[in-house]
Every structure is written in C-alpha cells, then in structure tokens.
C-alpha positions as CSV (number, residue, x, y, z in Angstrom):
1,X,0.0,0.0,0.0
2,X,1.2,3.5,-0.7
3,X,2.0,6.3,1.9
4,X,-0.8,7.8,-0.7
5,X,-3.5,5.0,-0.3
6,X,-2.9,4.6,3.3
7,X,-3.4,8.5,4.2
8,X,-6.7,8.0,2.3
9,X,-7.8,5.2,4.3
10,X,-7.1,7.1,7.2
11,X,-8.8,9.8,6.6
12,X,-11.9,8.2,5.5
13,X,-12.6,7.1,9.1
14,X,-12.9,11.3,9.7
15,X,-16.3,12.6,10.4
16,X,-17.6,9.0,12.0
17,X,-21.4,8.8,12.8
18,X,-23.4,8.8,15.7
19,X,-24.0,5.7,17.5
20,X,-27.1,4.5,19.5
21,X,-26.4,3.3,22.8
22,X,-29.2,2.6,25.1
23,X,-29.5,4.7,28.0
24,X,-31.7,3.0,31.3
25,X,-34.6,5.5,31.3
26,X,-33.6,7.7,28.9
27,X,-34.0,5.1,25.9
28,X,-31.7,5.5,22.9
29,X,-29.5,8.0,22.6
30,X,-26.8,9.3,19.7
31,X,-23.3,9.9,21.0
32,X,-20.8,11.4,18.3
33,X,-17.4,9.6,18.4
34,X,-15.0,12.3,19.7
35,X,-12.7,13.6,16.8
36,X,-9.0,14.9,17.7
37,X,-10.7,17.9,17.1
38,X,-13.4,17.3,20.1
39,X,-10.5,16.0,22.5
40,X,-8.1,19.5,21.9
41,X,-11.2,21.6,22.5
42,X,-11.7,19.8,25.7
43,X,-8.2,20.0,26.5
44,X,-8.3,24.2,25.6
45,X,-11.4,24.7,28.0
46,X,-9.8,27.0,30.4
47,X,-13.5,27.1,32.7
48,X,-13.2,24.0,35.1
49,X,-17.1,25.3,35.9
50,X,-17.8,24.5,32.3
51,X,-15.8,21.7,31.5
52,X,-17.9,18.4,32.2
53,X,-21.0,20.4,30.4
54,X,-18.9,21.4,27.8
55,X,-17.9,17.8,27.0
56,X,-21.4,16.4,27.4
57,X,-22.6,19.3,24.7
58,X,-19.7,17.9,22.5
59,X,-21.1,14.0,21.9
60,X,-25.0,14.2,22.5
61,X,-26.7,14.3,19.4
62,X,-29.0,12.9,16.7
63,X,-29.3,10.2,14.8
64,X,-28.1,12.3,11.8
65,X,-25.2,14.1,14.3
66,X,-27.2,17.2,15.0
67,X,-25.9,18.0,18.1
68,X,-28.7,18.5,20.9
69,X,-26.9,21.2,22.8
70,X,-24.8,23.8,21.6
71,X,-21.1,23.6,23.6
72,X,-20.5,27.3,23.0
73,X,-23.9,28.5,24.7
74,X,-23.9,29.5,28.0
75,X,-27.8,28.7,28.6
76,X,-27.0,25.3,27.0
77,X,-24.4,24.4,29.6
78,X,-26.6,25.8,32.0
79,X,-29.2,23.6,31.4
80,X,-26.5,20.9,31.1
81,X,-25.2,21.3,35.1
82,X,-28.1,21.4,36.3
83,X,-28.5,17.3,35.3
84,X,-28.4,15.2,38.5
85,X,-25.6,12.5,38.4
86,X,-26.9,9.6,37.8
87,X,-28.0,11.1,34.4
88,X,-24.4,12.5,33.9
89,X,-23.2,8.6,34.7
90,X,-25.4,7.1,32.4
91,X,-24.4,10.0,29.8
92,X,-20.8,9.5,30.9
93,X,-20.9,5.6,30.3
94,X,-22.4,5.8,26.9
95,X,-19.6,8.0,25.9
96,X,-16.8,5.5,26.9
97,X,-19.1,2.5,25.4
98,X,-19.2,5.0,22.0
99,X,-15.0,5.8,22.6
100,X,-12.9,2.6,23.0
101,X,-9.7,3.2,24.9
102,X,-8.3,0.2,24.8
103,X,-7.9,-2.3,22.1
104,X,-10.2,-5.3,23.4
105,X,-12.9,-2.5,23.9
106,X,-12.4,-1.6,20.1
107,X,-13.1,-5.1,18.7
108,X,-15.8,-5.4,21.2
109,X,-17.6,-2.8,19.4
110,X,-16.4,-4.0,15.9
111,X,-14.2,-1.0,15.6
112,X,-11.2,-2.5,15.0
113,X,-10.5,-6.4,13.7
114,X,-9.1,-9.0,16.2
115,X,-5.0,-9.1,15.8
116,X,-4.6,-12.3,13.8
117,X,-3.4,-15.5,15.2
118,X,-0.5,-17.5,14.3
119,X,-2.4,-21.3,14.2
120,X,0.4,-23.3,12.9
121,X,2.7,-24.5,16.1
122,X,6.5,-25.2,16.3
C-alpha cells in the first residue's frame, strides 16, 4: 500500500457517525465519536465550571449528528449542570461505550478487527 492510499484510508474514518447506545430510562440516545478535534477543544477549556457540560454538549446528538446542545452557549451548559448524576453517569458511560480506549474494547464494538493468530505451532 502507498504512503498515498494509506493516508486516504485514514482519513476516510474522519467525520464517523453517531451511535445509538441505550440509555436505562432515557431510551436510545446518539453519541458522536469524539474527533481529535473534540479531545483539543476539551483539552483548551480553560472554565473548570464549564468543562464536564462542555464535553457532554460535545457528543450528544442525533441520529443524523445534530448536536442536541450547543457547547458554546452559555444557557445550554446551564441547562446541562443542572442534570443530577446519575444522568451524567449514564451519559458518561455511553460516551466510553461510543470511545474505546483500549484495544479489546475496540473489537468489542467492531471498531477494530481482532490481531490475527499464528495457528500453525512449532
């Protein structure tokens, strides 16, 4: 493969749609895969008061990746602090379900493909 047709591939996973993850009593909701650009924004956010909201208004969206909250409004993170934990939890989990950090919770979600296995033996 070509430094060419590899950057391509690469690139093509840009832009990766929403995914439903069911949410106890909150039913389905879209989470937007966070984008390097998503993770330096969060990690620019100089208002610690804003942060967590910030990050929630960042991933929650619809099925066509309309966010539902707008991270640069200041009623809209308003609205977002005032959610009681257990909402930010579930929100929270749903996030880490949508962003595999480690390799075995990639292929869980059919991110990635499982590392192939030598089957002959010496």
């Amino acid at each position: 493969m070509t430094k060419d047709e590899l950057r391509a591939k690469v690139l093509a996973t840009a832009n990766p749609k929403p995914m439903p993850v069911e949410m106890e009593g909150l039913g389905v909701v879209y989470v937007k895969p966070l984008t390097v650009g998503d993770i330096e924004a969060l990690n620019a956010d100089t208002n610690p008061t804003l942060r967590a909201a910030r990050s929630i208004a960042r991933v929650l969206c619809t099925e066509g990746g309309e966010l539902l909250f707008n991270p640069d409004s200041p009623e809209d993170l308003f609205e977002i602090n005032r959610l009681p934990l257990n909402t930010i939890t579930l929100i929270n989990g749903a996030v880490e379900k949508v962003n595999a950090s480690t390799a075995t919770e990639a292929i869980d979600l059919g991110n990635v493909s499982p590392p192939a296995t030598d089957s002959s033996s010496t």
